[in-house]
C-alpha positions as CSV (number, residue, x, y, z in Angstrom):
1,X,-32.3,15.0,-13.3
2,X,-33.4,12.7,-10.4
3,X,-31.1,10.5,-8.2
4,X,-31.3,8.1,-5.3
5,X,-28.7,7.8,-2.5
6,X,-28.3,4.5,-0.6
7,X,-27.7,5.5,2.8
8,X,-29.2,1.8,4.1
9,X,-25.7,0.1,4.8
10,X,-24.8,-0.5,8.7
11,X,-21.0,1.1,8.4
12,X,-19.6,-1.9,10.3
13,X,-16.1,-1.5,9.4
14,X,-16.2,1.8,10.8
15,X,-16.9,1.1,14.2
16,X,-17.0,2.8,16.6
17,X,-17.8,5.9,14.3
18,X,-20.7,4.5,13.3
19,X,-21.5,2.7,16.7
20,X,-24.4,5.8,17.3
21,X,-25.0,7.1,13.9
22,X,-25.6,5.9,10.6
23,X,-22.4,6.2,8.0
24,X,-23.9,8.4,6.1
25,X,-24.2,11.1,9.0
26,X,-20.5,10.7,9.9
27,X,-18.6,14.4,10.3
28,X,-14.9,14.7,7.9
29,X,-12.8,17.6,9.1
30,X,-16.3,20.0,9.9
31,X,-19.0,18.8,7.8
32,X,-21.4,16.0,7.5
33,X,-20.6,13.1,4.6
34,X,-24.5,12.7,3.4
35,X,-25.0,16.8,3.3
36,X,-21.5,16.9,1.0
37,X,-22.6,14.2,-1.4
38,X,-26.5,16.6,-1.7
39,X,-24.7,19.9,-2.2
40,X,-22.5,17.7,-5.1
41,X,-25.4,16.6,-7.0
42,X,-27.0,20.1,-6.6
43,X,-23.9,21.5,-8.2
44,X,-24.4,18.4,-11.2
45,X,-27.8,19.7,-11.9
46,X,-29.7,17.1,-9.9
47,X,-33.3,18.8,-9.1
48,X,-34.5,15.6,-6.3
49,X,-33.1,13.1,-4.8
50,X,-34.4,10.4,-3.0
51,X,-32.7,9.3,0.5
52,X,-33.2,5.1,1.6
53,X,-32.2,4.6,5.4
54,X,-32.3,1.8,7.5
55,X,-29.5,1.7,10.8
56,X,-30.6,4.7,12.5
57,X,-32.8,5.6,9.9
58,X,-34.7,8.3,12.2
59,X,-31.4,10.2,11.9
60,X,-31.4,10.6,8.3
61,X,-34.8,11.4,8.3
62,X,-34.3,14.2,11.0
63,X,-31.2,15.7,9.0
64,X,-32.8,15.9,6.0
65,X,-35.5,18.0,7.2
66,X,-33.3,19.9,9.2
67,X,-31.3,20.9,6.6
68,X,-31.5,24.1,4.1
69,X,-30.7,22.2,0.7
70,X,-30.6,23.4,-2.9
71,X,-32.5,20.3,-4.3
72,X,-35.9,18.8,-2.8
73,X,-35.4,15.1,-1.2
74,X,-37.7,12.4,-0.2
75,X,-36.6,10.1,2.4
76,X,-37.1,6.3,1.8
77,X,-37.5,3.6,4.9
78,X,-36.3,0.5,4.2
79,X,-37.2,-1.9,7.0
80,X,-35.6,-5.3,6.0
81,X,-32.2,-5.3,3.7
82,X,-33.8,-5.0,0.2
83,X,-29.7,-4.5,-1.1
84,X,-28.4,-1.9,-4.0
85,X,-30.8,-2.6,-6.9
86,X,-33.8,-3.5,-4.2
87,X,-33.6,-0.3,-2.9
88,X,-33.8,1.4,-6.4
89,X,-36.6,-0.9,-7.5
90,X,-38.8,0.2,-4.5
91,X,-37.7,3.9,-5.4
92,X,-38.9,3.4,-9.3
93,X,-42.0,5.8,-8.6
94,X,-40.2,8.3,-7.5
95,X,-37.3,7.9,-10.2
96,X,-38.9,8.1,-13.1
97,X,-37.1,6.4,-16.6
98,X,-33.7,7.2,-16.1
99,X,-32.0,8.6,-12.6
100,X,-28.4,8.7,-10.9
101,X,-27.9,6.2,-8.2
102,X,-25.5,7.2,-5.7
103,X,-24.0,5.2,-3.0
104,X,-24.0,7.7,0.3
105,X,-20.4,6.6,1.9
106,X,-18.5,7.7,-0.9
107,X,-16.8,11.1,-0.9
108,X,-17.0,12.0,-4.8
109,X,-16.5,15.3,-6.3
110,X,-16.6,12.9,-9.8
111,X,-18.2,14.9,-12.4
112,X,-21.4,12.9,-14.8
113,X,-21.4,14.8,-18.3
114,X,-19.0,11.7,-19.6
115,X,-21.1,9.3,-18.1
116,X,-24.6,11.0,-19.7
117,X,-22.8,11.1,-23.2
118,X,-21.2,8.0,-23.4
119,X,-24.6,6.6,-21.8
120,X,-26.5,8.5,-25.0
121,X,-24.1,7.5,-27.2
122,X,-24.4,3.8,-26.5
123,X,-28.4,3.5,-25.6
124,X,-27.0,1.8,-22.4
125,X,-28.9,0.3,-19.8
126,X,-26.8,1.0,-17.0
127,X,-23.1,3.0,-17.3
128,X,-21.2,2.9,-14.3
129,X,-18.3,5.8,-13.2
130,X,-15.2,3.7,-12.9
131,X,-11.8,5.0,-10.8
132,X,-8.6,3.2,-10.1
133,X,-8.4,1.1,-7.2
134,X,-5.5,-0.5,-5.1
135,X,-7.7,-3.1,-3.5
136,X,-9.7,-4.9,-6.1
137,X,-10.9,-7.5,-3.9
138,X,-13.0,-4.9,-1.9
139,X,-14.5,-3.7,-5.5
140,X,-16.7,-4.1,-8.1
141,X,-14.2,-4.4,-11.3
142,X,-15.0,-3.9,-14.5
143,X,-13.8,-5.1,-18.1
144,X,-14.4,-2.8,-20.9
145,X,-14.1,-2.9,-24.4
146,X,-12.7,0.4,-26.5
147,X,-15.9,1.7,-27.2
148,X,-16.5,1.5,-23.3
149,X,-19.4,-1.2,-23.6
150,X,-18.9,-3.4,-20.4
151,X,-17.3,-7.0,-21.3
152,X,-17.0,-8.3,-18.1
153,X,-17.5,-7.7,-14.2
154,X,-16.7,-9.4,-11.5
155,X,-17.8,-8.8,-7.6
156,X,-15.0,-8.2,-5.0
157,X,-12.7,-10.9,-6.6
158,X,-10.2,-12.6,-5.1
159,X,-6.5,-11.5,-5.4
160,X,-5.4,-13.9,-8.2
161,X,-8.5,-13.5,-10.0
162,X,-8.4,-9.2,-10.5
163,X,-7.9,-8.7,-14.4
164,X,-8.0,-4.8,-13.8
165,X,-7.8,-2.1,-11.0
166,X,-10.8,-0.5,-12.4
167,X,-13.4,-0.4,-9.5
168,X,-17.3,0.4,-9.4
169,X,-17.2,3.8,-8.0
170,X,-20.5,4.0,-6.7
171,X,-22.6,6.2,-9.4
172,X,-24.2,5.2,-12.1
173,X,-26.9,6.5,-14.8
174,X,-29.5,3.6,-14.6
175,X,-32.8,3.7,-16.2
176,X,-35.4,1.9,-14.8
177,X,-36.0,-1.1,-17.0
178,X,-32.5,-2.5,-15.3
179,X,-34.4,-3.2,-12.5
180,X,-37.9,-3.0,-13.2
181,X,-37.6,-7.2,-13.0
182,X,-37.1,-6.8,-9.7
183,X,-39.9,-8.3,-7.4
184,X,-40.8,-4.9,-5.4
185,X,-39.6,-5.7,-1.8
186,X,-37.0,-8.6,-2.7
187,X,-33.2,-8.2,-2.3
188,X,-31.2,-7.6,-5.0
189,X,-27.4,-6.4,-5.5
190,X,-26.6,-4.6,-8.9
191,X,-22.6,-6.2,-8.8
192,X,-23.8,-10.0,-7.7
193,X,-27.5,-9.9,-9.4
194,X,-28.0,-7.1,-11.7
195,X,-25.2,-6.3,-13.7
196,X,-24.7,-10.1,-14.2
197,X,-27.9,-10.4,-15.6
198,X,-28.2,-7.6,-18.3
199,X,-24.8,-9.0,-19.7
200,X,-25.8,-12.5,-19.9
201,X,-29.0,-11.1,-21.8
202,X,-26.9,-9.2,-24.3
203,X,-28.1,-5.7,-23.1
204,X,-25.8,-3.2,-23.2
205,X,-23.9,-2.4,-19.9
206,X,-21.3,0.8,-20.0
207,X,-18.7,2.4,-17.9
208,X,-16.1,5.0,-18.2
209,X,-13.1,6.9,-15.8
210,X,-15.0,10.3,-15.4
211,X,-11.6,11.3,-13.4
212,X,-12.6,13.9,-10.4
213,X,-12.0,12.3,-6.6
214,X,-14.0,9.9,-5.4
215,X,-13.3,7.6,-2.1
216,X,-15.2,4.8,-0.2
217,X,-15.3,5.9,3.4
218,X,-15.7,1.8,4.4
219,X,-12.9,2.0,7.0
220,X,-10.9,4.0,9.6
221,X,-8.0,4.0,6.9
222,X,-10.1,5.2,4.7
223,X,-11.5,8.0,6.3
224,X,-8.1,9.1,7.8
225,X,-7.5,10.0,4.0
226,X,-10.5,11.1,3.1
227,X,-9.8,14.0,6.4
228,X,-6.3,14.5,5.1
229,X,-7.4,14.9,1.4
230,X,-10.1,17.7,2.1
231,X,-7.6,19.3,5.2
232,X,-4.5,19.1,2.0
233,X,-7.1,21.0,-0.2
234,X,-6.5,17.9,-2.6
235,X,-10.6,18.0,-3.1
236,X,-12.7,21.3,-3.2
237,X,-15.4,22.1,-0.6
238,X,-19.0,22.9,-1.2
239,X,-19.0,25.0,2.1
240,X,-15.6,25.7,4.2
241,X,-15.9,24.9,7.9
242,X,-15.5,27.7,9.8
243,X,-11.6,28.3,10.5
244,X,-9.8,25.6,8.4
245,X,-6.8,27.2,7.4
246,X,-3.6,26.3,5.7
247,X,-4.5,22.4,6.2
248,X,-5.2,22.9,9.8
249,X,-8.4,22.8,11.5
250,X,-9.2,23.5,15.5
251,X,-12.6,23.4,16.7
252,X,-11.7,22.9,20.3
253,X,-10.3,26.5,22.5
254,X,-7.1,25.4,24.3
255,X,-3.8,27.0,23.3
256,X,-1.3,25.4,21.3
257,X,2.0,27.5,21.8
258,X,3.7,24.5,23.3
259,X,2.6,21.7,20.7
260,X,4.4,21.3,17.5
261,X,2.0,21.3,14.4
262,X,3.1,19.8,11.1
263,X,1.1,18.6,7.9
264,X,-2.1,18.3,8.2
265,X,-4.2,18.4,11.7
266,X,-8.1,18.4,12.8
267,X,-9.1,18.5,16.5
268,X,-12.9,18.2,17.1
269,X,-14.4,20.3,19.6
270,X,-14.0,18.1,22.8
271,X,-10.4,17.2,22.5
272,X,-7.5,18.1,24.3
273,X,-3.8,17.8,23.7
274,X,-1.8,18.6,26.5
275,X,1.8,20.7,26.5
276,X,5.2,19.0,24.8
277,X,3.0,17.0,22.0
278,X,4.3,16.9,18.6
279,X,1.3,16.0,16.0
280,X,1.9,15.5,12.3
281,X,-1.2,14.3,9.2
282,X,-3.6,13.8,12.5
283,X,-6.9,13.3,13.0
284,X,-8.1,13.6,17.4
285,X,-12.2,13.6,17.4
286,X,-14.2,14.2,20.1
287,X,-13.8,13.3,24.0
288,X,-10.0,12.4,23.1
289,X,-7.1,13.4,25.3
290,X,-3.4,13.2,24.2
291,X,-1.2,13.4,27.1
292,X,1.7,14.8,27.6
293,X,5.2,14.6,25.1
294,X,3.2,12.4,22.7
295,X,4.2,12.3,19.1
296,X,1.7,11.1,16.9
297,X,2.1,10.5,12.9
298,X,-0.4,10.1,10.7
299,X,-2.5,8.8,13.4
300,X,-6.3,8.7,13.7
301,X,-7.4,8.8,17.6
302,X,-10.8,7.8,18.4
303,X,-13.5,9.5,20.3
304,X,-13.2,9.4,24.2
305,X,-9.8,7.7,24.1
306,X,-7.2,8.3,26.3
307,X,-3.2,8.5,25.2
308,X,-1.1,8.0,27.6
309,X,2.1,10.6,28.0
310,X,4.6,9.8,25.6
311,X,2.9,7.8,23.6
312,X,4.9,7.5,20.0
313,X,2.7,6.0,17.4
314,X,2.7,6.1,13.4
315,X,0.5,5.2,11.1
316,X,-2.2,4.3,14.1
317,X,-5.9,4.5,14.5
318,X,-5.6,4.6,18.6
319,X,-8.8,4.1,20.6
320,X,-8.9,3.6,24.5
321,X,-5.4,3.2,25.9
């Protein structure tokens, strides 16, 4: 099987992670997101996958080939915004008939053998992975009847309008006459254009709760959980970074007999916490320094900032002080 990752998005609302590097590129707790979601479809049975980029685009490129991969990958510049479907319709030739897509800022470990048989079973166009979400104005959500045939979907509703907390979650099986209308090199979305657009024709559109994790790294609150999840061993690793241990993982060399440790903890190389801090569920990335007597609570602190001693803070995401 084939698949295409969209790695083209600019990560905005994860400034300033994503100020110097694409989304896609951004490190969780020792490894990098775009790598993880490869060695996943490796482990699905995916053979090649095709990689679009467009913020920092060189970067993706550069990883790729500098990385030992169990699957071959193609790497696929897209120079203006050609959106979800636009970027699969200028990948057809590379695709072939029927192909995963695969939005690169999710952290999945969803498995796809539901998704192929009720996709069979059906003669579907497209069938989407579904999982529960707690924000469906931030989602895709979708409408299905019994036999899983898509009744309706609505893009990122409002509130009031949300008839389920079933979300999008960013794979699908698609073949390539879903798109194959698509003007090569014109934008097109698959939850505004596409999806819209095979249910008004009467095709069939299917989707299904494969179960498995799967979580949208599109904010700092997101990727907070997404650290504590793989640190709380709540998701399984392709490859273990070297000396995470008991939900605890300290790349940096300082000594840590005077700090108190509890739940979950990742220090990047670069970060320092001084003597009489107590650090609980936290996340302290490169360049950071937490002075003195701090206590910090599920807390996210942001490369190069600067805590000042004493500092109490819960449920934070603390840049420059």
């Amino acid at each position: 099987m084939k698949a295409i990752v969209l790695c083209a998005g600019m990560g905005t609302r994860l400034r300033p992670l994503t100020d110097a590097i694409p989304k896609p590129l951004i490190e969780i707790t020792g490894f990098i997101l775009l790598h993880d979601t490869l060695l996943h479809l490796a482990s699905l049975g995916v053979t090649e996958a095709v990689v679009n980029g467009s913020w920092k685009a060189d970067m993706i490129r550069d990883f790729m080939v500098g990385s030992d991969l169990p699957l071959e990958t193609v790497f696929q510049l897209e120079e203006q915004p050609l959106g979800t479907a636009g970027a699969v319709r200028r990948a057809l030739p590379l695709l072939g008939d029927e192909f995963l897509v695969v939005y690169g800022d999710n952290l999945t470990r969803q498995p796809i053998l539901p998704l192929i048989e009720l996709h069979s079973r059906l003669n579907s166009e497209v069938t989407i992975a579904l999982s529960p979400t707690g924000d469906p104005s931030g989602k895709g959500i979708v409408i299905t009847d019994p036999d899983g045939r898509v009744s309706r979907f609505r893009e990122k509703p409002p509130p009031e309008l949300a008839e389920s907390n079933m979300a999008n979650s960013g794979i699908y099986i698609c073949r390539s006459s879903a798109v194959s209308h698509i003007e090569d090199g014109s934008f097109s979305d698959f939850g505004f254009d596409v999806f819209p657009r095979l249910l008004e024709e009467g095709r069939t559109l299917a989707a299904d709760t494969p179960g498995g994790y799967t979580r949208d790294i599109g904010c700092l609150e997101d990727y907070l959980i997404a650290c504590h999840d793989v640190l709380s061993g709540k998701i399984h690793l392709n490859v273990k970074p070297d000396g995470m241990n008991n939900g605890i993982l300290i790349e940096n060399s300082q000594s840590f007999g005077e700090i108190e440790i509890k739940g979950t903890l990742w220090v990047q190389e670069g970060a320092t916490i001084e003597s009489g801090c107590s650090l609980e569920n936290c996340v302290i990335l490169s360049g950071a320094k937490v002075r003195h007597n701090s206590a910090l609570k599920n807390t996210l602190v942001l490369p190069d900032s600067d805590v000042d001693e004493g500092t109490v803070a819960i449920d934070k995401y603390l840049s420059i002080f």
